[in-house]
C-alpha positions in Angstrom: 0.0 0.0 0.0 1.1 3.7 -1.3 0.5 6.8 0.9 -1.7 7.7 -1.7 -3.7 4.4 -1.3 -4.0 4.7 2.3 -5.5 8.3 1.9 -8.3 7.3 -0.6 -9.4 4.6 2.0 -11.0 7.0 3.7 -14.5 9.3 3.3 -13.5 12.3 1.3 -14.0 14.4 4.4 -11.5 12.9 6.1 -9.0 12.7 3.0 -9.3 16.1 2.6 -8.0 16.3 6.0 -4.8 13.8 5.7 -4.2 15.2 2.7 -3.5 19.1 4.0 -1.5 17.2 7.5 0.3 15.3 4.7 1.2 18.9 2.9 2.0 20.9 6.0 4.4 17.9 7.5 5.8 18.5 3.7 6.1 22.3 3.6 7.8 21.8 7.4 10.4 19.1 6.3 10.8 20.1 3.1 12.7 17.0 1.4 11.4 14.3 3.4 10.4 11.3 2.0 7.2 9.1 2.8 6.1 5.4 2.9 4.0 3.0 4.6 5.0 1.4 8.4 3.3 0.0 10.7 -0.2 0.1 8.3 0.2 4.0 8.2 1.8 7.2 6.3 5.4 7.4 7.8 7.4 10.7 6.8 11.0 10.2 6.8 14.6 11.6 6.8 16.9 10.1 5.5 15.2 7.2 4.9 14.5 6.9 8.4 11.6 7.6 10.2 10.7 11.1 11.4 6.6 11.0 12.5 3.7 9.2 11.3 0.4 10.2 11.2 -3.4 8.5 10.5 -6.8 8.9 10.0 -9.9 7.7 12.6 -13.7 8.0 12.2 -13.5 11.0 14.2 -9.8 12.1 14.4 -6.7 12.4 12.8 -3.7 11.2 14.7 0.1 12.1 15.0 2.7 10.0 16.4 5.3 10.5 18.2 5.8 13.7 20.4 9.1 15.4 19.3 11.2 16.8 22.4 9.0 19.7 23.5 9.9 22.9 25.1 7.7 24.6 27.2 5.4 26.6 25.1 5.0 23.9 22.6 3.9 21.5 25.8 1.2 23.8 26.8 0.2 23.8 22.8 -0.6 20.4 22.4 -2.4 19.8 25.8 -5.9 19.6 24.7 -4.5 16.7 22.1 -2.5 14.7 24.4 -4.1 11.0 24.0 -1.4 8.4 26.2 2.2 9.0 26.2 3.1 9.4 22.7 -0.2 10.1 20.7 -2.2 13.5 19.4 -5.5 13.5 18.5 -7.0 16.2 16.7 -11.2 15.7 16.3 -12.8 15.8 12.9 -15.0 18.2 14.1 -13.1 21.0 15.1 -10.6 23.1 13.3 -7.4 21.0 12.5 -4.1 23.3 14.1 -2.1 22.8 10.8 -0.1 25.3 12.7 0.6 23.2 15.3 1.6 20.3 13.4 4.0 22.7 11.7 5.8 23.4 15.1 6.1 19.6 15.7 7.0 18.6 12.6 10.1 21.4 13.0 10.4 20.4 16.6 11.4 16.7 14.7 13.4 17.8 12.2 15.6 20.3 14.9 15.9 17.3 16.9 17.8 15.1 14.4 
């Protein structure tokens, strides 16, 4: 299974949604690559892996948290799901913003 393929699984709703999380971890990390692991999109540097992120019934989800400093710990609070996990409901605004400053926070920590 392609990136690609794993989007279209979805209701177009929802793929509209991976699809601008998949452009802003792009425009973030600009020449990362991408490829399936563990069942879902995996964006990588240098062929290894940098975050991964999937789509739910009623979220989206991005995996793992980068180091954090402080105010980027008080951003993602309210998506905090377990240790490791975000969650960001289908039925509120995405923070594409937000997953810009992880997806930097990543890439700085390499």
């Amino acid at each position: 299974m392609t990136v690609d393929e794993y989007i279209a699984s979805f209701p177009e709703e929802v793929r509209e949604v991976l699809e601008q999380v998949r452009r802003t971890i792009h425009a973030a990390a600009p020449g990362a690559g991408e490829k399936i692991s563990y069942q879902i999109p995996t964006i990588t540097l240098d062929d290894k892996p940098l975050m991964y992120f999937s789509g739910w019934k009623a979220h989206i989800a991005v995996y793992p948290l980068p180091p954090l400093d402080d105010a980027l710990a008080i951003a993602i609070d309210p998506y905090r799901s377990g240790k490791g996990t975000l969650k960001f409901p289908l039925n509120k605004p995405i923070p594409y913003d937000l997953i810009t400053r992880l997806t930097q926070a990543f890439v700085a920590a390499r």
